[in-house]
C-alpha positions in Angstrom: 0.0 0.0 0.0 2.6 2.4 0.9 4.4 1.9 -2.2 1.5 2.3 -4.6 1.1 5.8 -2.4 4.7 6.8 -3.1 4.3 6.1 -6.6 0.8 7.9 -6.9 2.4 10.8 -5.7 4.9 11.0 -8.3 2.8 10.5 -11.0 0.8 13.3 -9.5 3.6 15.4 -9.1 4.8 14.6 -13.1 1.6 14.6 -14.7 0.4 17.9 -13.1 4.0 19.5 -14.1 3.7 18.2 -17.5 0.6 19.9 -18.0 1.5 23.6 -17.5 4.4 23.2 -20.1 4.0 25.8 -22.8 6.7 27.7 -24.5 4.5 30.3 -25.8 4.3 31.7 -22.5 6.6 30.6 -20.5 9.3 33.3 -18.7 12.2 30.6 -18.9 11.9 30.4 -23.1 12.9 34.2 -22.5 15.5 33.5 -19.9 17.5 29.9 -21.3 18.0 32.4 -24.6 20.3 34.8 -23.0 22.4 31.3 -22.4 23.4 32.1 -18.4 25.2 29.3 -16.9 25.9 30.3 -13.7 23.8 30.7 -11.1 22.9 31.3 -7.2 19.9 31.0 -4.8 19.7 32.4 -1.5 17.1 31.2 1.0 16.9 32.5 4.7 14.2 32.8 7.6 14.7 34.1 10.7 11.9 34.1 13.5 10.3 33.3 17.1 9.2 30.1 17.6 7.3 29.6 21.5 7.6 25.9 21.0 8.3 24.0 18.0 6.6 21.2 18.8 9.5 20.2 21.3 9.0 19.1 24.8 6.6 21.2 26.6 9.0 22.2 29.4 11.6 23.5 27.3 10.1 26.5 24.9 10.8 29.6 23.0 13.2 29.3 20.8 14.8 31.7 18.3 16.0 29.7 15.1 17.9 31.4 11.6 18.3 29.3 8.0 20.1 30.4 5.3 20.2 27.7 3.1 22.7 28.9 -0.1 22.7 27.2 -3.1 24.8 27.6 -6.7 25.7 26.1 -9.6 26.6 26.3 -13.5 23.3 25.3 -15.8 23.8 23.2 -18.5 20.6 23.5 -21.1 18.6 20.2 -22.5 15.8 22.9 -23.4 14.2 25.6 -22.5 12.3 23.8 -19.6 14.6 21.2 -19.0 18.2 21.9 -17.2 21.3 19.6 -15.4 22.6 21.7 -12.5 25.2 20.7 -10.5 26.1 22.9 -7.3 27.4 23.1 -3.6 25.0 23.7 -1.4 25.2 25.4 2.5 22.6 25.0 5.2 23.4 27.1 8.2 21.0 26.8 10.8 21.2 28.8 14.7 19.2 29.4 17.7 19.6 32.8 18.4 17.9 31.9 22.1 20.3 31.6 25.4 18.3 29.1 27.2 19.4 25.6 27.5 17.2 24.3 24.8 18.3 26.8 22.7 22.1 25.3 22.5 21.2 22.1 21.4 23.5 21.0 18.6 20.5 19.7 16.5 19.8 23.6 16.1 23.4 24.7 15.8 24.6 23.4 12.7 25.9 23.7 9.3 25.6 21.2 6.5 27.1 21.5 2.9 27.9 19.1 0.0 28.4 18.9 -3.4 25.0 18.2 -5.5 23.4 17.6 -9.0 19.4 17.8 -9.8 17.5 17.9 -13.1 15.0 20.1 -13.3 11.7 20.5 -15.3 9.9 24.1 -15.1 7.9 26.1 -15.7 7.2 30.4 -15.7 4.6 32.9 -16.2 6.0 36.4 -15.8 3.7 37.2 -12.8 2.8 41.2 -12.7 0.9 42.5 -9.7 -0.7 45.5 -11.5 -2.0 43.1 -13.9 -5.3 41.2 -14.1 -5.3 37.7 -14.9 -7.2 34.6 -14.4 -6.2 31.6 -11.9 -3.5 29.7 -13.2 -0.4 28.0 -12.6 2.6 31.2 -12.4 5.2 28.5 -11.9 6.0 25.2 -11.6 9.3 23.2 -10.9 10.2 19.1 -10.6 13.5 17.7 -9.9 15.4 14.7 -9.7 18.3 15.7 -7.0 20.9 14.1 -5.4 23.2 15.3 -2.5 26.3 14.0 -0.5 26.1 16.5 2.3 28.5 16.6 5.6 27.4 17.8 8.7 29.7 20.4 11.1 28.2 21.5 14.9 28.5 24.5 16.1 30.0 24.4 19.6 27.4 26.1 22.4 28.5 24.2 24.9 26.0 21.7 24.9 27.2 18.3 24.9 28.0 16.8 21.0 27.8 12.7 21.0 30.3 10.5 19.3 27.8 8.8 17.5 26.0 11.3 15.5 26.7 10.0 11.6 28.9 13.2 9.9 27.9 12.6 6.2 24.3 11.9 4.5 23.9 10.7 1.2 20.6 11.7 0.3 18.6 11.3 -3.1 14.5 11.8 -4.1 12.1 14.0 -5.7 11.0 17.4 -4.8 8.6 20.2 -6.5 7.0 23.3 -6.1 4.2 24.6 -7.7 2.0 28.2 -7.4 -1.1 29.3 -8.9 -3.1 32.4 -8.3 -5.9 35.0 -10.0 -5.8 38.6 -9.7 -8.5 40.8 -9.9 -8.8 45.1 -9.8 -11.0 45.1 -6.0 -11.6 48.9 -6.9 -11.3 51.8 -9.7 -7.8 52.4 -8.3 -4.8 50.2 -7.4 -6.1 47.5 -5.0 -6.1 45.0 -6.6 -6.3 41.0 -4.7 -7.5 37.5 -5.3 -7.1 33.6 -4.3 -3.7 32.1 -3.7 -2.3 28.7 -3.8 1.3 27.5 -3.4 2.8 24.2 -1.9 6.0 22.1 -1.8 6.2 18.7 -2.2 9.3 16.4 -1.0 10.1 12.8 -1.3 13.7 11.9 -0.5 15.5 8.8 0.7 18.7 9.4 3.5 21.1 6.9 4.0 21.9 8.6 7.7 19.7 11.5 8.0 22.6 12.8 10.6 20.7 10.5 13.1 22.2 7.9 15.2 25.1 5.5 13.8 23.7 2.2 13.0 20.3 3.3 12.8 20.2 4.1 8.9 18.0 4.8 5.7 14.8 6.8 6.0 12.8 7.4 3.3 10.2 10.3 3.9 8.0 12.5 2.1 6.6 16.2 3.0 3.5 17.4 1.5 3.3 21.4 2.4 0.3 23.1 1.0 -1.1 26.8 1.5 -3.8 28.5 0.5 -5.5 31.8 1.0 -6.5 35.5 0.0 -4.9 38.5 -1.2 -5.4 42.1 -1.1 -2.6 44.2 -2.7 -1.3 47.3 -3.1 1.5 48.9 -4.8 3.3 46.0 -4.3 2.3 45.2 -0.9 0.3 42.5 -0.4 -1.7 41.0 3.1 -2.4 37.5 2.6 -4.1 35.1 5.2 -4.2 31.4 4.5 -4.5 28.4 6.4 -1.6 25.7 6.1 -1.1 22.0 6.1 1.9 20.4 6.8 2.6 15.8 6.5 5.6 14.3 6.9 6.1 10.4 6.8 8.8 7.9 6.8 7.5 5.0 5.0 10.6 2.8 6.7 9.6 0.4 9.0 12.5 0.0 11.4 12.3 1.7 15.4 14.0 4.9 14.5 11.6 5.4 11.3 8.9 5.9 13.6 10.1 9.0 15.4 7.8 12.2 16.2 9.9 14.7 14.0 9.4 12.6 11.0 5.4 11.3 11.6 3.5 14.1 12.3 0.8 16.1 10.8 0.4 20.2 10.9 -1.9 22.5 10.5 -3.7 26.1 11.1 -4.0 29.8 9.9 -1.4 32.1 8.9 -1.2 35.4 7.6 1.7 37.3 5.9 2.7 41.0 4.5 4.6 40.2 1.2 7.2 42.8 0.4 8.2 41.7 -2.9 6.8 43.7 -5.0 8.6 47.0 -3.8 12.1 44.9 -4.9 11.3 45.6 -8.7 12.3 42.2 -9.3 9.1 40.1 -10.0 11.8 36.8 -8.7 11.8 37.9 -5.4 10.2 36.7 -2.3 10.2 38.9 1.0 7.6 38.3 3.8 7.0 38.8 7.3 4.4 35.8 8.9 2.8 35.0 11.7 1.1 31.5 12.0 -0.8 29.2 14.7 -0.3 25.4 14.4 -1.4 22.3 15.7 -0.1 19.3 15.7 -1.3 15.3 15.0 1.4 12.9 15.6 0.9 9.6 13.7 -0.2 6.3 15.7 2.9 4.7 14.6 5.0 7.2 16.5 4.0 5.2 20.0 5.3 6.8 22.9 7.8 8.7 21.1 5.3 11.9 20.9 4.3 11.9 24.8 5.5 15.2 26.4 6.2 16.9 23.1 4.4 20.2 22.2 0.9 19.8 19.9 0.3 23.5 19.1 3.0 26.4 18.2 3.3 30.2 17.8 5.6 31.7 15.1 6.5 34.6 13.6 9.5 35.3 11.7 10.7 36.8 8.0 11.4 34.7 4.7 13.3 35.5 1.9 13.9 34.0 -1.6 16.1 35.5 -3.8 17.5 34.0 -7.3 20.4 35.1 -9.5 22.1 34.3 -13.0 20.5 31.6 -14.8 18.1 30.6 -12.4 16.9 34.3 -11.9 13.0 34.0 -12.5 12.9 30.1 -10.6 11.1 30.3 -7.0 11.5 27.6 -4.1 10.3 26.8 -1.1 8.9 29.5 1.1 
C-alpha cells in the first residue's frame, strides 16, 4: 500500500507538471535564450518560535536558516536543465536558554550536488489582471552527499552522531493564483495557492550510527487571499503540513518525521517594492497544531501539539536561475 502511495504521488507530481508546459508563454523560453550558466539561490528565515513542537518544558526558541545554493546550468531545453552545485545550510538558535544550545539547532551542513530540473514560468505582474492559473512550476530529480559540522554552544555533541548523509528523491513546487482590480484604483487582490512537495531517501539523515535509511516524504500546501497594493500585499491562508517515513525500522517511527500540521497564517509580502518580480520577501505569523501519527507510540508523549511563530522569509535567485522560486 505504501508503495502504490509513493508512486501515486509522483505520478501526480509529473503529470500535473507536464501539464503547465508551454513555450508560448513561459518566462524561462525568454530566460534559457540569453544562455546564463551560472547561477545562485539564496534562501533565509529568521523568527520566534514559542515551542516547535518540542518538549513542553523547554520552549521559546529563536531559530535562523540560510540555506545557499549555486551552480553552473547546462541547457537540454528551455524547460529542461542539469545543474550541478554546492550547497550550504546554516541553521542557529539565536535563544540563550538551555534548549536553545542544542547541537540539532546549531549546525551547518554543505555538500556537493546535482538535480534535473523541469519548469515552468509565467511572468507574474501585480498591477495586472489575470485569471487563476499556474505562475510557476518546478520538478527535480536531485541528489546530495552532504557533511554535517556543529557549532559548539556548549551543549554536549555525542560520538555517535553520523557526519555525512547521502541523500537522493524528488522534490517540487508549484504556485497558482488569480488577480482581480478590488476597486477603480490600485487594489487589486485575489485567491492564492502554493505548496511544496518532497520525497527523499537518506542513508543517515545525521541520526544515530547504526540506525540508517529513512525514506520520507513532506507534503506542504497553502492556500489563502490576497489584497494588494502597490506592491504590498496581506495575505491570510490556512496551512497544512505531512511528513512520513515510510521505513519500517524503530528509528523510522520518530515524532519529527510522523506528524501532521496544520492552522492559519497570515503574511505582509514585500516583494513587490524589490522591482524584481523573482523575489520573495515576507514577514508571517502563523498558529499550528499538531497530530502525531499512531505509529509514533510513545515517542510523541510530552512533546508540544500547538506552536506560535512569527519570523521573515526571503527568496532570492540570480544568473540563470533568476525568474525560478523555491520553497517559502
Amino acid at each position: 500500500m505504501k508503495r502504490l502511495f509513493i508512486m501515486a504521488f509522483l505520478v501526480v507530481i509529473m503529470t500535473v507538471t507536464g501539464l503547465f508546459f508551454d513555450k508560448k508563454d513561459t518566462l524561462a523560453s525568454e530566460l534559457t535564450s540569453e544562455k546564463q550558466n551560472w547561477w545562485l539561490e539564496i534562501g533565509s528565515d529568521i523568527g520566534y518560535q514559542k515551542t516547535d513542537f518540542w518538549f513542553k518544558d523547554q520552549q521559546h526558541f529563536g531559530k535562523a536558516v540560510l540555506d545557499t545554493m549555486g551552480g553552473y546550468r547546462f541547457y537540454i531545453a528551455d524547460y529542461l536543465f542539469v545543474d550541478p552545485y554546492l550547497r550550504l545550510n546554516l541553521m542557529g538558535d539565536l535563544g540563550g536558554k538551555e534548549q536553545n544550545k542544542f547541537f540539532w539547532n546549531n549546525n551547518l551542513r554543505y555538500g556537493p550536488s546535482v538535480r534535473v530540473r523541469v519548469e515552468h514560468k509565467i511572468e507574474n505582474q501585480s498591477d495586472k489582471e489575470h485569471y487563476f492559473r499556474f505562475n510557476y512550476a518546478n520538478f527535480n530529480y536531485y541528489a546530495e552527499y552532504l557533511h554535517i559540522s556543529f557549532i559548539d554552544r556548549g551543549h554536549a555533541i555525542p560520538d555517535n552522531i553520523p557526519r555525512n548523509d547521502f541523500r537522493t528523491g524528488f522534490n517540487s513546487w508549484i504556485s497558482a493564483d488569480n488577480n482581480s482590480k478590488l476597486s477603480k484604483g490600485n487594489l487589486m487582490g485575489g485567491i492564492w495557492f502554493e505548496m511544496w512537495s518532497d520525497l527523499t531517501y537518506h542513508t543517515t539523515n545525521f541520526f544515530l550510527e547504526g540506525k540508517d535509511n529513512f525514506c520520507i516524504l513532506t507534503l506542504s500546501p497553502k492556500a489563502g487571499l490576497r489584497g494588494s497594493y502597490h506592491g504590498i500585499a496581506l495575505e491570510p491562508y490556512y496551512c497544512f503540513d505531512y511528513v512520513q517515513d515510510f521505513f519500517n525500522k524503530d528509528w523510522n517511527k520518530e515524532a519529527w518525521s510522523n506528524n501532521t500540521k496544520y492552522g492559519p497564517g497570515i503574511r505582509l509580502s514585500l516583494g513587490g517594492l524589490t522591482k524584481r518580480t523573482d523575489t520573495t520577501i515576507y514577514l508571517y505569523t502563523e498558529y499550528l497544531n499538531s497530530d502525531y501519527h499512531s505509529r509514533t507510540g510513545s515517542k510523541s508523549v510530552g512533546l508540544s501539539t500547538d506552536d506560535f511563530r512569527v519570523g521573515l522569509n526571503l527568496w532570492m535567485p540570480f544568473g540563470a536561475s533568476k525568474g525560478s522560486q523555491g520553497r517559502r
